[in-house]
N, C-alpha and C positions, 0 to 999 in steps of 0.2 A: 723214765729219763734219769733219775738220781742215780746217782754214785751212790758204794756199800760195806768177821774180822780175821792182819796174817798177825799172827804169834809174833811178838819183838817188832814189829815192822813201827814206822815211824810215823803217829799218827799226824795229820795238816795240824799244826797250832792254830788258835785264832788269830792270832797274827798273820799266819796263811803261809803256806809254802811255793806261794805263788806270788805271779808280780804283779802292783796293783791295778785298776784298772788305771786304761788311760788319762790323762788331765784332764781331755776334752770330751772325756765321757756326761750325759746330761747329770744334770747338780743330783737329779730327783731319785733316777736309779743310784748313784753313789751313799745316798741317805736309805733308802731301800737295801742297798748291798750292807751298810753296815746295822740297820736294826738287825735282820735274820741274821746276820753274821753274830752278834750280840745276844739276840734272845735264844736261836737256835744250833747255831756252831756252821748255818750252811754257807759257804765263801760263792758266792756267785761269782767273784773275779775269776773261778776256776771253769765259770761257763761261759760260751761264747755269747758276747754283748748284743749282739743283733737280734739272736734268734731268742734271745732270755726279754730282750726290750719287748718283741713280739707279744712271749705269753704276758708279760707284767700289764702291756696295753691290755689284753684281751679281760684279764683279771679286774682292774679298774673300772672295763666297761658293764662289766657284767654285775660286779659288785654296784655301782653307784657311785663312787668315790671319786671327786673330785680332780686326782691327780697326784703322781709318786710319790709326791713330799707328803700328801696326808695319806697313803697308803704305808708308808713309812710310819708316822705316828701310831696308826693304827696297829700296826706289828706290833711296837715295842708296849702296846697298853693294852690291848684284845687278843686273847689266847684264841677267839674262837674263831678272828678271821683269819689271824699268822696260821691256823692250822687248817685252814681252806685253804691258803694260798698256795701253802705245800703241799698239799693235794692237791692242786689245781695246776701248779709247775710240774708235778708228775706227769711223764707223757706213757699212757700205758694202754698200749695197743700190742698186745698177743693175743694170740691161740694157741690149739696144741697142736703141735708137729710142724709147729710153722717152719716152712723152708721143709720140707720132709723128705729129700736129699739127703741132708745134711742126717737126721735121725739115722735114716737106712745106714750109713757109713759110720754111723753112731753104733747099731745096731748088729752092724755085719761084723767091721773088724775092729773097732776103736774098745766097747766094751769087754767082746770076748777074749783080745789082749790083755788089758788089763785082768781078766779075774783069771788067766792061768798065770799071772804075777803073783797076783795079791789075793788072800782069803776072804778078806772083806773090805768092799768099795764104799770110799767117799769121794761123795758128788756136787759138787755146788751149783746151785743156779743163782749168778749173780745181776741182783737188779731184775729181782723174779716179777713185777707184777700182781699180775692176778692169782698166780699160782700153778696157771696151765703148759709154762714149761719143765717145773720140777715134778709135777703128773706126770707129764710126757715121758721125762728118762724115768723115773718108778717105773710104769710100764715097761717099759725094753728092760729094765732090770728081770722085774716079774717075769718077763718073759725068758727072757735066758735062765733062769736058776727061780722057779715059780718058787711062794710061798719066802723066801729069803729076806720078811722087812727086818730079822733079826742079826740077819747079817749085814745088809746095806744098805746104807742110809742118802737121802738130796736130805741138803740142807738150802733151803731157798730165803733170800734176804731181799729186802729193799727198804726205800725210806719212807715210801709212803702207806703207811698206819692202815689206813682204810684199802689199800688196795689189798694187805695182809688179810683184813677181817676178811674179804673175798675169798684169800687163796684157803684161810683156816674151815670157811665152809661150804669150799670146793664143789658148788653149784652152777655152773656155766648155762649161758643161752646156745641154741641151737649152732649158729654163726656159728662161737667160738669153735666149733667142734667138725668141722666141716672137710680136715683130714684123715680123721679119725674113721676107719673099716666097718661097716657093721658088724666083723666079727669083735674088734676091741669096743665097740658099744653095747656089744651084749656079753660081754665076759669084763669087763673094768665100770663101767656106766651104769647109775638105773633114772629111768626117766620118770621125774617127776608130773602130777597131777597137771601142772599149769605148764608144761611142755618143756622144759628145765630138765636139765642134766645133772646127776649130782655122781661126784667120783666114789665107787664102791671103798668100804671100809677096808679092805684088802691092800688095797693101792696107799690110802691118807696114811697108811701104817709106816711108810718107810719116808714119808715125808716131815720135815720139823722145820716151822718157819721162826724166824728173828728180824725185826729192826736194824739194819745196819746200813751206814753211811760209806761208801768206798770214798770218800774225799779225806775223813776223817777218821773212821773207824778202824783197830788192828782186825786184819784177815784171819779166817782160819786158816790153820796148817793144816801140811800130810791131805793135801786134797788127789783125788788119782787123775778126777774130769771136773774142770770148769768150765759152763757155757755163762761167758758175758759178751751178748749180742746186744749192739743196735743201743748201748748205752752208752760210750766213750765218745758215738760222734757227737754230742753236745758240748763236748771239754775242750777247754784249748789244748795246744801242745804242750806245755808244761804239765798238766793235769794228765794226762794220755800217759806221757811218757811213765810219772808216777804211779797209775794204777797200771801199767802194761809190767812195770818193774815189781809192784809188790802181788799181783797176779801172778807171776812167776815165782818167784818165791812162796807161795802158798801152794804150787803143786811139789810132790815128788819126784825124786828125778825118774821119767821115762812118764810124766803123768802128761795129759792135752788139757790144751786150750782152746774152746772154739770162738770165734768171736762172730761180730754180721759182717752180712754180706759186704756190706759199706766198711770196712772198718781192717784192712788189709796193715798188718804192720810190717813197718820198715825198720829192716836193720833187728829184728828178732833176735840173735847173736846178743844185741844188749843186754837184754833181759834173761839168758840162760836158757833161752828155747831157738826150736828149728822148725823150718815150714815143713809139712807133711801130707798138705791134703789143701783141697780150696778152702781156705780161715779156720785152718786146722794147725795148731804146734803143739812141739812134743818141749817138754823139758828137757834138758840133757842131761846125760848123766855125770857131768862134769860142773854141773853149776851147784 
């Protein structure tokens, strides 16, 4: 669910580069928005209040705690719940190849463009997860130009820590993997004793994960493909518009963008990109 670095680009201040929440927001999350904002740098005014009030209730309940105002305390004096919490605000539900449409045309004409561009491709998966959609593209990589992790690189980010430790040791359950060919399970995959999948060493090679905040954090540059899916629908409009404009600015020009299904942007022009495919844009080469 988090937001995740572009070179130059303008990171949110604490102050926030957003407008605050509303007056009539409850006292309790307002004291909540500002401990994390305080101890972590994360602005929740940049997420929508309903569906944020949602997991905060859910958090509270599960934890024990009282009610927001001492769930708020708690942030600002206990490392170990503020960083359950934010794991527990992470919403992270992938697999590989999810949407596997979108891969195929990934696959068919979106990469093989790019590499009669470019010698060497860089790929972002932003707001990775678990780590099974920056496998995904390695794979299509590997595939098109086998053995090449010295050439191209996913660089996969999110905020949340522990979902990282997953992607770093790239062991999935059966589920996750449920698009996946048996021919890419037995040429990318080896199945573990206790029925567990673990990504071959071939594949982890061209993958490097990081910590990073899209709300706050500078972007990488010179990226050729970005897939951030299914992560900006949590943001308000302000928030959107900001990482839609500094997402563009981290590709090259003629580089893509894929976003989710849910997450259609308007007025793309804005930002230096053009639509080219269903939640597909191209940078232009005039931005």
């Amino acid at each position: 669910m988090y937001a995740g670095t572009t070179e130059g680009a303008r990171p949110l201040s604490a102050g926030g580069g957003f407008p605050p929440a509303a007056s009539g927001a409850d006292p309790g999350f307002l004291r909540v928005q500002r401990a994390l904002q305080q101890t972590t740098g994360l602005d929740l005014g940049a997420y929508k209040e309903r569906q944020m009030m949602r997991r905060l209730t859910g958090f509270i309940s599960r934890e024990g705690i009282k009610d927001l105002s001492a769930l708020a305390d708690l942030v600002l004096r206990d490392a170990g719940v503020r960083q359950r919490l934010m794991d527990f605000l992470a919403i992270n539900v992938t697999e590989f190849f999810r949407n596997p449409e979108r891969f195929e045309d990934l696959a068919q004409r979106v990469l093989p463009e790019l590499r009669r561009r470019w010698d060497r491709l860089r790929v972002w998966s932003a707001g990775c997860s678990n780590g099974a959609e920056a496998y995904s593209l390695a794979i299509l990589l590997d595939e098109m130009e086998p053995h090449s992790a010295d050439r191209h690189q996913v660089l996969g980010t999110d905020i949340d820590r522990e979902a990282l430790r997953e992607a770093e040791a790239a062991v999935y359950a059966e589920d996750r993997l449920k698009e996946v060919s048996s021919l890419r399970r037995r040429r990318y995959f080896q199945q573990l004793p206790d029925g567990r999948w673990q990504v071959q060493p071939q594949i982890r090679r061209y993958v490097r994960f990081a910590v990073l905040n899209l709300l706050q954090d500078p972007y990488p540059a010179g990226q050729h493909l970005i897939l951030c899916r299914n992560v900006v629908i949590y943001f308000t409009e302000a928030a959107k518009h900001d990482i839609f404009a500094r997402l563009g600015a981290s590709l090259v020009p003629g580089g893509y963008l894929l976003v989710g299904s849910t997450e259609t942007i308007f007025q793309p022009q804005r930002y230096g990109l053009r639509a080219v495919g269903p939640f597909l844009y191209q940078r232009t080469e005039e931005a």
